[in-house]
C-alpha positions as CSV (number, residue, x, y, z in Angstrom):
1,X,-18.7,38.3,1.9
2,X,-17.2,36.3,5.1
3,X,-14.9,33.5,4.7
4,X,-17.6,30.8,5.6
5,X,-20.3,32.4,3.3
6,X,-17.9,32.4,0.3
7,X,-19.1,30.7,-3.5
8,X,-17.4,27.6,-3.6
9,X,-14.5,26.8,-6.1
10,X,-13.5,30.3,-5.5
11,X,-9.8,31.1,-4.1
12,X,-10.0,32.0,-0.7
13,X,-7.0,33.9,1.2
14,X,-5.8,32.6,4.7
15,X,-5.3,28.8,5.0
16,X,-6.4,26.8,2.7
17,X,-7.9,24.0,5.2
18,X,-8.9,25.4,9.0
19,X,-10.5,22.9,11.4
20,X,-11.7,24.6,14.3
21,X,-13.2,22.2,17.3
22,X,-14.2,19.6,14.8
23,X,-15.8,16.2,16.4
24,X,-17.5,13.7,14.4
25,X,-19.9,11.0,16.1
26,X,-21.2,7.9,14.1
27,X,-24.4,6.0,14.7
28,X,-24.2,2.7,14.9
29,X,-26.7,-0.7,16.3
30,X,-25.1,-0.4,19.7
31,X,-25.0,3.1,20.6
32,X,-22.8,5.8,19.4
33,X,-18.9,5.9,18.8
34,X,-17.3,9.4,18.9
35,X,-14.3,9.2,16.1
36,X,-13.1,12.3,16.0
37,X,-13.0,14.5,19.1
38,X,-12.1,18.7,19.2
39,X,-9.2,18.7,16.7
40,X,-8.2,21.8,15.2
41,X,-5.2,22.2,12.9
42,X,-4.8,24.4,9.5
43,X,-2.7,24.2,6.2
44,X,-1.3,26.8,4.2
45,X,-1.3,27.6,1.1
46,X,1.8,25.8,-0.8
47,X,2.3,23.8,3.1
48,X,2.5,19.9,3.4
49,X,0.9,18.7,6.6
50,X,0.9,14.7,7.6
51,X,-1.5,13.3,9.8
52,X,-0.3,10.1,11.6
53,X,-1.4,7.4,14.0
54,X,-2.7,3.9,13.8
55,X,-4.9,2.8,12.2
56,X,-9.3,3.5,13.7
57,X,-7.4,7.2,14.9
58,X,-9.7,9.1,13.0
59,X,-7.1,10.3,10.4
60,X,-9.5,8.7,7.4
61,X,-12.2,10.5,9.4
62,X,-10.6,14.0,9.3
63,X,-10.2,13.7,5.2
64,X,-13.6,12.8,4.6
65,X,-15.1,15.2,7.1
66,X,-12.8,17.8,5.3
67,X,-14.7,17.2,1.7
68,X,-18.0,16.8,3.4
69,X,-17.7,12.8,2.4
70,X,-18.6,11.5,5.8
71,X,-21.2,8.8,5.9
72,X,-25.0,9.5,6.5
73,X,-24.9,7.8,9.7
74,X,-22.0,10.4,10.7
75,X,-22.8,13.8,12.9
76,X,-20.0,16.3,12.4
77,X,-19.5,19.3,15.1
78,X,-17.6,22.4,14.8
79,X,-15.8,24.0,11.7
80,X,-14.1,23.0,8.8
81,X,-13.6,25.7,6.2
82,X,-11.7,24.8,2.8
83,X,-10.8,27.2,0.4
84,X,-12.9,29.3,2.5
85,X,-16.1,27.2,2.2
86,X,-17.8,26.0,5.5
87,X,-17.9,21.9,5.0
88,X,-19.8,21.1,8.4
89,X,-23.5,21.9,7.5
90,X,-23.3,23.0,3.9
91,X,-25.7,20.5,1.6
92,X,-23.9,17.8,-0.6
93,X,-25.5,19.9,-3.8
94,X,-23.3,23.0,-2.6
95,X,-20.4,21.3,-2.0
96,X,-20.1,19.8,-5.8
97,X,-18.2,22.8,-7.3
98,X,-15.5,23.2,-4.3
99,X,-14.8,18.9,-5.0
100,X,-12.3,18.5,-7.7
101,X,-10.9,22.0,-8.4
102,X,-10.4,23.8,-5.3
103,X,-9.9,20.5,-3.5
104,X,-9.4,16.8,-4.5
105,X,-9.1,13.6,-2.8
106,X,-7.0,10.4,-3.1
107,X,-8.2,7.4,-1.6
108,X,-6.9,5.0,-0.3
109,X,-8.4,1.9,-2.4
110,X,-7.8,3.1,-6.1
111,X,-10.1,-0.2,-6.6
112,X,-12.6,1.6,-5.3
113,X,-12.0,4.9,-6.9
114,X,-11.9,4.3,-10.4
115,X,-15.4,3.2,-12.7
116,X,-14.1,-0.5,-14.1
117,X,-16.3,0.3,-17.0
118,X,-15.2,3.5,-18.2
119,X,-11.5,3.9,-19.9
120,X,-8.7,5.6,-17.9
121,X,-8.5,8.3,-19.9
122,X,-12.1,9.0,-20.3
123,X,-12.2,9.4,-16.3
124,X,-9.9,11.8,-16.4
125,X,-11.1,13.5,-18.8
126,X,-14.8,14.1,-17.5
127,X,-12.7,15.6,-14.4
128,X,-11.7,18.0,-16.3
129,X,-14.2,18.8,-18.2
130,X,-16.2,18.8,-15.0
131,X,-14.8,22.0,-14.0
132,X,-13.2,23.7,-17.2
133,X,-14.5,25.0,-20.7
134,X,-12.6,22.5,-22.9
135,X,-12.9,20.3,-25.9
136,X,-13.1,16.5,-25.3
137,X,-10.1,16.5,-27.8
138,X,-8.0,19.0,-25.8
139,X,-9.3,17.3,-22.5
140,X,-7.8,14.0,-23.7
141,X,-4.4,15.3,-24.8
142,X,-4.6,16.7,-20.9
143,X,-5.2,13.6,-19.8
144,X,-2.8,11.5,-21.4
145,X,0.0,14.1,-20.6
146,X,-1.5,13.5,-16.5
147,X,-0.4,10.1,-16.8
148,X,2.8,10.4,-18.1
149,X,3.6,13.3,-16.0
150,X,2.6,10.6,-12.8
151,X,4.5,7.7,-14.5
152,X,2.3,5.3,-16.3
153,X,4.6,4.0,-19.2
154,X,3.0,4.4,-22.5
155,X,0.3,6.8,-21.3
156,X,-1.3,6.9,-25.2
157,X,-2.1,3.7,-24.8
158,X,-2.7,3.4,-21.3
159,X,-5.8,5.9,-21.6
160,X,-7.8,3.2,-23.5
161,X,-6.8,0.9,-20.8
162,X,-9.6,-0.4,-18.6
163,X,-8.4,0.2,-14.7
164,X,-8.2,-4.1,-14.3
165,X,-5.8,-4.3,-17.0
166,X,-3.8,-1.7,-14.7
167,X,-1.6,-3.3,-12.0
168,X,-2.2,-1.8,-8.6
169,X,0.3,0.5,-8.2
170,X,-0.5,1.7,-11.6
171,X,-4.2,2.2,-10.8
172,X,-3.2,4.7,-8.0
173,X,-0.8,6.9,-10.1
174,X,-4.2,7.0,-12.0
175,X,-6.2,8.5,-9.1
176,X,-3.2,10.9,-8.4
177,X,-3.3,12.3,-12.3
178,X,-7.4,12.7,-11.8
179,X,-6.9,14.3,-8.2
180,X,-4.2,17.0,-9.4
181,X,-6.0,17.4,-13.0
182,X,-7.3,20.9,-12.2
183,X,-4.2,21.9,-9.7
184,X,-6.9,22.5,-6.6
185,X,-5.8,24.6,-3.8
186,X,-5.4,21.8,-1.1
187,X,-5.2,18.4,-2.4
188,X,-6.0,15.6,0.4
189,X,-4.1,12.4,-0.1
190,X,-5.5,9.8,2.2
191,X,-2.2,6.7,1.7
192,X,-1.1,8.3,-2.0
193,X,1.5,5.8,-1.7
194,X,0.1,2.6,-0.5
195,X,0.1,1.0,-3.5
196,X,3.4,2.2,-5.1
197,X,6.7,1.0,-5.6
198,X,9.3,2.6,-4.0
199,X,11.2,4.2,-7.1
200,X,7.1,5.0,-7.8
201,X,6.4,6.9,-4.6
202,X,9.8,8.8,-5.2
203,X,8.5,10.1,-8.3
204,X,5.2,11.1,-7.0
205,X,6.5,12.8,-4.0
206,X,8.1,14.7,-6.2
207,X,5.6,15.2,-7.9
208,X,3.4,16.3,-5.4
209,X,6.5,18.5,-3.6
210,X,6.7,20.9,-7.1
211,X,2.4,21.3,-7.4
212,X,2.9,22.7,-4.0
213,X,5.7,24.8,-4.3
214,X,5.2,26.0,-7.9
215,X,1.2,26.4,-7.7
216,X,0.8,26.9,-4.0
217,X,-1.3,24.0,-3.8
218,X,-1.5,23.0,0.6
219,X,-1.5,19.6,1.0
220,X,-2.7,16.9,3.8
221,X,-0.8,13.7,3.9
222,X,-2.4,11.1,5.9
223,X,-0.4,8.4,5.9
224,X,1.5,5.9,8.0
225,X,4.5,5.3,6.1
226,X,6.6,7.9,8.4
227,X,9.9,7.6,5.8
228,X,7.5,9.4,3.3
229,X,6.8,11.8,6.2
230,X,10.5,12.8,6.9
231,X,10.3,13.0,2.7
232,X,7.8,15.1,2.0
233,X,5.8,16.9,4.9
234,X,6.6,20.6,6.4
235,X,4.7,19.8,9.9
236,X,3.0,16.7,11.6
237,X,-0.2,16.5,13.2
238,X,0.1,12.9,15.6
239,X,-3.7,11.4,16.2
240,X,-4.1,9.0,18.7
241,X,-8.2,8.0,19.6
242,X,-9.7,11.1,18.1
243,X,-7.3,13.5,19.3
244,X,-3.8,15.3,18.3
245,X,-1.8,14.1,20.9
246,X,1.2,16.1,19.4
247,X,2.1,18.6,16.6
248,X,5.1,20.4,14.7
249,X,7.7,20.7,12.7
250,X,8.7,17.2,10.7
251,X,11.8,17.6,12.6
252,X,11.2,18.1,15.8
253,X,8.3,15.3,15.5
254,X,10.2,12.8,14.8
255,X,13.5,13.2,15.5
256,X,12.5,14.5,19.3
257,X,8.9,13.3,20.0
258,X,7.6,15.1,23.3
259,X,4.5,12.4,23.5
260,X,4.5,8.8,24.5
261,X,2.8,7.6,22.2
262,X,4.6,9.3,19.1
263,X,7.6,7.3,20.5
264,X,6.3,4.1,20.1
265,X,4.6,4.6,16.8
266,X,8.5,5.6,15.4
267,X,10.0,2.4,17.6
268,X,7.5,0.2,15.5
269,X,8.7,2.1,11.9
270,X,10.7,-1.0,10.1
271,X,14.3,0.4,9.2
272,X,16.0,-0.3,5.8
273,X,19.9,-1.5,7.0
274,X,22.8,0.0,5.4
275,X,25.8,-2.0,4.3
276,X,28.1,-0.1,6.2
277,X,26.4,-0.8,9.8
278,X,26.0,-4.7,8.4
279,X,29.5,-4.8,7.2
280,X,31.0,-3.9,10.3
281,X,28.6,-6.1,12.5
282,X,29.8,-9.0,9.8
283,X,33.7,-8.0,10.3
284,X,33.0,-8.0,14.0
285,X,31.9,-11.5,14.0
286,X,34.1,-12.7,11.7
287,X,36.8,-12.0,14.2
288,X,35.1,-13.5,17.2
289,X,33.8,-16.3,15.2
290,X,35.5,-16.8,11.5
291,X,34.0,-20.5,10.9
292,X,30.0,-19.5,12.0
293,X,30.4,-16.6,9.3
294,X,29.8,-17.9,5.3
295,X,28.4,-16.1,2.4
296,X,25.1,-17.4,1.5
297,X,24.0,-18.9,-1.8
298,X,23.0,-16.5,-4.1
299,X,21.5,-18.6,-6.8
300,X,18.0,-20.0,-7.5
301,X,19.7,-24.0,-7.3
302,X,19.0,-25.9,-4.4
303,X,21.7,-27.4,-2.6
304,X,21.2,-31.4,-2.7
305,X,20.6,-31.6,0.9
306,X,17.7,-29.1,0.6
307,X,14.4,-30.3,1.8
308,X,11.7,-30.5,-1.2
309,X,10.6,-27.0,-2.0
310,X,6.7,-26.5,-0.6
311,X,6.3,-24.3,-4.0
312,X,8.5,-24.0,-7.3
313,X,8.8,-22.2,-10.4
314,X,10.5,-23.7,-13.5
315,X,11.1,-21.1,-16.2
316,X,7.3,-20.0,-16.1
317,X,6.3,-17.3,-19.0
318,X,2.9,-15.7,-19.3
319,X,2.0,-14.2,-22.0
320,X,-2.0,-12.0,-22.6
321,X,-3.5,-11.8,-25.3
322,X,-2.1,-12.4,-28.9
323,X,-0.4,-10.5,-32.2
324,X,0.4,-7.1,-31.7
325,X,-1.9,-6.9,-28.7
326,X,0.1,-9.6,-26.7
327,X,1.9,-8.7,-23.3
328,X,4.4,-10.8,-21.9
329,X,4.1,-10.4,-18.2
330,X,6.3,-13.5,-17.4
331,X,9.1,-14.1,-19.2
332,X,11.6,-17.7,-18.0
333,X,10.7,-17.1,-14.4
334,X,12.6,-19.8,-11.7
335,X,12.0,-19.8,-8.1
336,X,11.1,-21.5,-5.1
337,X,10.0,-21.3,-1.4
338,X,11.0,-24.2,1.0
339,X,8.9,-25.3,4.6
340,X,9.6,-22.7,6.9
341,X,11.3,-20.2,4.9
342,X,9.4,-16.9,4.0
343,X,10.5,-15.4,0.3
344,X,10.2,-12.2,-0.1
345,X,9.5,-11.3,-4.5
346,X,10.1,-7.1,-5.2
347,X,10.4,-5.0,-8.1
348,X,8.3,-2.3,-9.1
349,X,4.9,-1.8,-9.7
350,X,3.7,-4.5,-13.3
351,X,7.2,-6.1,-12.9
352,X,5.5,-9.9,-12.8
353,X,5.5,-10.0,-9.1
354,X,1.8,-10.5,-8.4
355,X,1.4,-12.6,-12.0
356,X,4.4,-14.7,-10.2
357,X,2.3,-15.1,-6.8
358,X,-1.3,-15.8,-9.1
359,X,0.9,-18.4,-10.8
360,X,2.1,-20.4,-7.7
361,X,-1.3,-20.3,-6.8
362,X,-3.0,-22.0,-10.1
363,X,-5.4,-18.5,-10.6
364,X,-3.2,-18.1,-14.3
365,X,-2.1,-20.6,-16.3
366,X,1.5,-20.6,-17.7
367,X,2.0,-20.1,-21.0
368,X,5.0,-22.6,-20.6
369,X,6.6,-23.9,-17.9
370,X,6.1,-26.0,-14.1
371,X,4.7,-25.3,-11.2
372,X,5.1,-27.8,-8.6
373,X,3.1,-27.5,-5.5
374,X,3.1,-29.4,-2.5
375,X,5.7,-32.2,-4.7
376,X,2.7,-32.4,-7.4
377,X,2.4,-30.9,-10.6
378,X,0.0,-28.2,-10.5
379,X,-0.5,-28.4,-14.3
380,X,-1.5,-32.4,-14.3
381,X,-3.4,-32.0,-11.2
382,X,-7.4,-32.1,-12.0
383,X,-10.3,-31.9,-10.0
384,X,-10.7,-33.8,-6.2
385,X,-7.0,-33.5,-6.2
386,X,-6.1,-30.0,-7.5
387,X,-8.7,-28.6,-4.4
388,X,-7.3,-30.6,-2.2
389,X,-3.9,-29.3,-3.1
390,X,-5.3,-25.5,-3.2
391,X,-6.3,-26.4,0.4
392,X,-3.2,-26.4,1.7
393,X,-2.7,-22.5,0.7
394,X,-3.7,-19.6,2.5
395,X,-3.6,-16.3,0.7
396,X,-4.0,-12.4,1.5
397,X,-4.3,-10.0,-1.4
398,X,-3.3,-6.6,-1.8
399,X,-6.8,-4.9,-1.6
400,X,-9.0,-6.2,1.1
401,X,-12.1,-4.5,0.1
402,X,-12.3,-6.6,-2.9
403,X,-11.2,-9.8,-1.0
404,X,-14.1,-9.5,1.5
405,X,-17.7,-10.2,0.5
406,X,-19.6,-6.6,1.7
407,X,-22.6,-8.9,2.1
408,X,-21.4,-11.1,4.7
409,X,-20.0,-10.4,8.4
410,X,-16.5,-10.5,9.1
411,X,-17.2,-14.1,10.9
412,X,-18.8,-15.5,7.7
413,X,-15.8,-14.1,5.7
414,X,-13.4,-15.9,8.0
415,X,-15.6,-19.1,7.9
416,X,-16.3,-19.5,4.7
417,X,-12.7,-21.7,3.6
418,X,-13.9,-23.8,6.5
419,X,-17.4,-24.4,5.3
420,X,-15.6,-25.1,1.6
421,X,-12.5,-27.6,2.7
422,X,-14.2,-29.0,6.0
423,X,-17.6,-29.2,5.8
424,X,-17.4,-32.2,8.4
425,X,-17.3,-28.8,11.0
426,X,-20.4,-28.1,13.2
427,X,-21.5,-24.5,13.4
428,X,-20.1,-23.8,16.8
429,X,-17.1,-25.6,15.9
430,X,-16.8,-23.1,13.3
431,X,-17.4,-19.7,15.0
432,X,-14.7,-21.3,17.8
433,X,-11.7,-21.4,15.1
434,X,-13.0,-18.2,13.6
435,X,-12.9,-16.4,17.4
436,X,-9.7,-18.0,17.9
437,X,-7.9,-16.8,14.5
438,X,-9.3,-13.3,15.0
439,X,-7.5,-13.6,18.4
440,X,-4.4,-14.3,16.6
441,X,-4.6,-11.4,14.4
442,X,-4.6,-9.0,17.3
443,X,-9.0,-8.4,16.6
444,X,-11.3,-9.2,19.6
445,X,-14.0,-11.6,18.7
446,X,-16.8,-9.0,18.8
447,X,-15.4,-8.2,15.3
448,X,-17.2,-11.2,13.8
449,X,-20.1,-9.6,14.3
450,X,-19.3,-6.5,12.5
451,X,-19.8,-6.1,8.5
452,X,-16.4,-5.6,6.9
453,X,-17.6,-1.7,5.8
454,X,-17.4,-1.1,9.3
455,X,-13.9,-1.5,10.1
456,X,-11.3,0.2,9.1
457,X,-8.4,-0.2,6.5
458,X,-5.9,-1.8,8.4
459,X,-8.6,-3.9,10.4
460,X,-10.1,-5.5,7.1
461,X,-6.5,-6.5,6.1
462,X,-6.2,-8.4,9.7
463,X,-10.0,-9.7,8.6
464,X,-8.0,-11.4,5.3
465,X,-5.1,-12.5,7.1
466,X,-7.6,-14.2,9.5
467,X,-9.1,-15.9,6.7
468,X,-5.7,-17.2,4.8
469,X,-4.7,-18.4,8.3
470,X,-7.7,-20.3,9.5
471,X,-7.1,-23.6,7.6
472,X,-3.6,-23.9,9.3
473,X,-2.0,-23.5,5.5
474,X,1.3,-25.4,4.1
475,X,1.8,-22.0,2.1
476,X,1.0,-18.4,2.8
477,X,1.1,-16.3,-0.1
478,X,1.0,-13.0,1.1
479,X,0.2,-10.0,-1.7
480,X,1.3,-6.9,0.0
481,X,-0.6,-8.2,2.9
482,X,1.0,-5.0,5.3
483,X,0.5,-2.1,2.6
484,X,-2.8,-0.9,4.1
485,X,-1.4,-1.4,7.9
486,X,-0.1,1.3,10.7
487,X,3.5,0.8,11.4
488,X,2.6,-0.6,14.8
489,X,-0.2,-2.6,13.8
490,X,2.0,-3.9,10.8
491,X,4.7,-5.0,13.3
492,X,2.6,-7.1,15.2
493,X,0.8,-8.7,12.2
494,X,4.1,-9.7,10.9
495,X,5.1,-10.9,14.5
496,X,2.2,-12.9,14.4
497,X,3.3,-14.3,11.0
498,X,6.6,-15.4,12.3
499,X,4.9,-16.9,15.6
500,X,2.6,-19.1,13.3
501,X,5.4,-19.8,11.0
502,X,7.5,-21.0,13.8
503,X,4.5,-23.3,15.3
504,X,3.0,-24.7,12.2
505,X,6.4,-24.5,9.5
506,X,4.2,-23.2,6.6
507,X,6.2,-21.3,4.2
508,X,5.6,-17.8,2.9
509,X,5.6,-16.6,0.1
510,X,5.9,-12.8,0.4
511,X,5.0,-10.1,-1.8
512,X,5.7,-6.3,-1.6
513,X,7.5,-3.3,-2.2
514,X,8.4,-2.5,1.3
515,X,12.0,-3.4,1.4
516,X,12.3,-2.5,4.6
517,X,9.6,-4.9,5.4
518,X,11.7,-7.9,3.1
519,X,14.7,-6.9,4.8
520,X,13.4,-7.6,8.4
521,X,11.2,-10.6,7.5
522,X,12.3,-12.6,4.7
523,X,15.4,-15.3,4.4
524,X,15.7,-15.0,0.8
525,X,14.4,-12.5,-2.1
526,X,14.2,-12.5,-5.4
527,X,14.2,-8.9,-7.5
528,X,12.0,-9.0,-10.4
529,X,12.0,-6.3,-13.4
530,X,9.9,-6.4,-16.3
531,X,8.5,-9.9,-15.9
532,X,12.1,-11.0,-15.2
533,X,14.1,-12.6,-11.9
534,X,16.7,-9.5,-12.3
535,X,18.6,-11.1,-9.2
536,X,18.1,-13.3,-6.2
537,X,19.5,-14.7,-3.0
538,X,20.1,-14.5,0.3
539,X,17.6,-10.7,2.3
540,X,21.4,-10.0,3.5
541,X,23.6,-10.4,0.8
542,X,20.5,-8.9,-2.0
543,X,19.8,-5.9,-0.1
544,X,22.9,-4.9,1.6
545,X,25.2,-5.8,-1.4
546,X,23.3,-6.0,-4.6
547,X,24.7,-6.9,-7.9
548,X,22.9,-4.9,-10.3
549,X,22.2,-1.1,-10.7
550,X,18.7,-2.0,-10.8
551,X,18.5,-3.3,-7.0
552,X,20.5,-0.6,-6.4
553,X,18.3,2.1,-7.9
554,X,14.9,0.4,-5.9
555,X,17.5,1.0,-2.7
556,X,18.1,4.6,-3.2
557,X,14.4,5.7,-3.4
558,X,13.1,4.1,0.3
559,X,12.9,6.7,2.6
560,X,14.2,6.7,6.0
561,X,12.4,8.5,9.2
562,X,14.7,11.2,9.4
563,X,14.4,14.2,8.0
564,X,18.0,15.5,7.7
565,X,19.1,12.1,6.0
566,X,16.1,11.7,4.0
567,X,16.6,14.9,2.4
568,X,20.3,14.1,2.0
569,X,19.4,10.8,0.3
570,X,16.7,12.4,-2.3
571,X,19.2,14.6,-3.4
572,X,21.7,12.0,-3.9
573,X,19.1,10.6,-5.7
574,X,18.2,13.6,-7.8
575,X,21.8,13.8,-8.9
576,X,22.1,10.1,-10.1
577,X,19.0,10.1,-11.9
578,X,20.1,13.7,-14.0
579,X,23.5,12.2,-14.3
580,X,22.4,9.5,-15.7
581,X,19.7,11.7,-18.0
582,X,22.9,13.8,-19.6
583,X,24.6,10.5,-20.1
584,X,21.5,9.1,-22.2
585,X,21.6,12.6,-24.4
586,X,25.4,12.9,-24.9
């Protein structure tokens, strides 16, 4: 039986992915748009393969085509054999069996993924049972053992949890469990990691590194985070308008890039500092300049010369639900973000930070507490007066598939706070602004025309900083507004941040786990843990010098874009964290 004739689910030998001249074409009202053109690349069994570029490249493209996902208004060309199963051609009802066991998926958008109506661990379960002769007892023991083994804290309980009672990062350690359930022979991770905390993605790299080493499982990383590429990957396959522009070894990729364009997609890669490098340039200046160089306050008080905070935070505790069942997501949390100033709020994954954010924005109420907005008390603010306060915020959340109306275009999405907050706007005075702020997001105007399915992920979260930005806000609270963004495309949406911040002095109130991100963009941070402010202060003195092991920890586990060091760093890493198991035994 030949390779492309081959039962599906069965183990095939050779590569466990082979993409042979494959092109993919989409349909759309004005004419066809070719997405992927003549790329050919294979994965080994037990290999790790990353597929780069920005984002509309056609790495998203290359995953679906691989599980035969593509859209029905999609033509694929050429060959792609998985576990040595032709994909391009074969009927979806063929294709059913290979899904799951001898290949799974990980989207992007856990949102998207998971059934809000069915239980976590029920999900995972049918997975299982999907593909294996077991018990729905023994299937739910495997299930809850997935999620601990991807990191969900008490997984027992977590597998009656409903995915929106999930935080996002937790939702996507839940797709990974459901992916790797029946250890498939190439596992596709379209962004695995988008949605994770650093210390997080550490742990699921690893993860994923011993399923391909200890069960020979080939794996293809698309991805733009390129520190998780010098983490985790074997070779790199660079995409650039449909085509590999450049492939090799991680090494060699990115630490001597033969092509162009490779070259500016690593310039554009944000850079966590070191406090060596920092220390010197401080000692440096010091010397030149003693009296320009001070320490920074560290502390959540305000000097008494401070302007008026534009947000503030006065010992806020949340807690939901009540008796045994209560969770206290919020507990005696301070903070504020002046005019101007961007604040940048980390921690892991259901540490408080986006409670802390929904807070400051009046979507949850305190449990106790102040939040002053704008100089007014959010809390005693009703009505006329509470909109016209919410008016003056802009806000991008983390997942902008669920922020965009599917049944609207991506001008009507835009438009829509202007047809809420000034209604005294004509219709052409409307699609102007829209135009315009579109413009400002790096998107050409023809965009508005387009439905938000249409775009891609890192164009639909420029669509939702379009729409935060177009009333000109006071405050911009941000929600991991550059976690679904190329590193390039990423770099200019946070320049054009800063540009808007500098001309209209809103503040910003920043949430994320990219510390390298905080680092480069934020005056100020504060660290959150467990619904806690674990420390605060100045980006500089926090993240170059922090005071706890906590901060310190969160540090250790970004990865750089470099191989050599990143692999020196994880098993620094490695050390601490078994060091500090044996301590916890002895």
């Amino acid at each position: 039986m030949s390779a492309t004739t081959k039962a599906p689910g069965r183990p095939a030998p050779g590569p466990v992915l082979a993409l042979d001249d494959l092109g993919v074409v989409f349909t759309t009202e004005t004419g066809e748009v070719p997405a992927v053109k003549g790329v050919s690349l294979q994965v080994a069994p037990g290999e790790t393969l990353a597929l780069v570029g920005e984002s509309g490249s056609g790495k998203s493209t290359i995953a679906l085509a691989a599980m035969g996902l593509l859209d029905t208004n999609a033509r694929a060309t050429g060959s792609a054999v998985v576990a040595g199963t032709q994909v391009v051609g074969t009927p979806d009802s063929a294709l059913a069996a290979l899904r799951g066991k001898s290949v799974s998926m990980v989207f992007q958008e856990p949102a998207t993924a998971l059934d809000p109506l069915t239980r976590i661990g029920r999900q995972i379960s049918e997975v299982i049972r999907n593909h294996r002769e077991v018990s729905a007892k023994e299937a739910a023991a495997e299930a809850v053992e997935l999620l601990r083994r991807v990191g969900i804290p008490d997984p027992e309980n977590r597998a009656r949890a409903y995915p929106f009672q999930l935080s996002g990062g937790q939702r996507q350690r839940v797709v990974i469990a459901m992916a790797i359930a029946n250890e498939p022979g190439l596992l596709i991770a379209d962004e695995p990691t988008t949605a994770l905390d650093v210390t997080v993605q550490a742990e699921i790299l690893d993860l994923l590194r011993r399923l391909a080493v200890d069960t020979g499982t080939g794996v293809l990383l698309v991805t733009h985070n390129m520190g998780v590429v010098a983490d985790f990957v074997d070779r790199v396959a660079v995409m650039y308008r449909g085509e590999i522009v450049e492939t090799g070894p991680v090494e060699d990729v990115l630490l001597r890039p033969g092509h162009d364009y490779t070259r500016r997609l690593l310039a554009a890669v944000p850079r966590l500092s070191v406090a060596e490098a920092v220390a010197e340039e401080r000692a440096e200046a010091a010397q030149r300049k003693p009296e320009a160089v001070r320490d920074e306050p560290t502390s959540s008080a305000r000097t008494p010369e401070a302007p008026a905070p534009v947000a503030e935070l006065t010992d806020i505790s949340v807690v939901f639900g009540r008796g045994k069942a209560a969770v206290r997501a919020l507990d005696g949390v301070s903070l504020h973000v002046g005019p101007g100033e961007t604040l940048g709020l980390v921690g892991e994954s259901g540490s408080g930070k986006s409670t802390a954010a929904r807070v400051a924005l009046g979507l949850i109420p305190p449990t106790s507490g102040t939040v002053t907005l704008f100089g007014s008390d959010l809390g005693r603010t009703k009505g006329r007066a509470r909109r016209a306060l919410r008016s003056g915020i802009g806000v991008v959340l983390q997942d902008p598939v669920a922020s965009l109306d599917a049944r609207m275009t991506v001008g009507e999405c835009v438009a829509e706070p202007l047809r809420v907050h000034q209604r005294e706007l004509s219709a052409k005075d409307r699609q102007a602004k829209v135009a315009a702020v579109l413009e400002r997001v790096r998107l050409p105007r023809e965009v508005a025309r387009r439905a938000p399915r249409e775009l891609s992920g890192g164009q639909r979260q420029r669509v939702s900083l379009a729409r935060a930005l177009v009333l000109e806000p006071r405050l911009l609270v941000a929600d991991e507004p550059t976690s679904a963004l190329d590193v390039s495309v990423q770099e200019a949406v946070l320049d054009v941040i800063t540009e808007l911040q500098e001309e209209l002095g809103f503040a910003c109130l920043f949430v994320s786990h990219d510390l390298a991100v905080v680092q480069h963009f934020a005056q100020r941070v504060v660290v959150m843990r467990a619904g806690r402010v674990e420390e605060q202060g100045s980006t500089g003195t926090t993240l170059l010098h922090p005071e706890t092991d906590y901060t310190r920890r969160l540090l250790a586990a970004v990865p750089v874009p470099d191989p050599a060091v990143q692999r020196a760093r994880r098993a620094d890493r490695l050390a601490t964290l078994a060091a500090g198991r044996s301590e916890a035994q002895a």
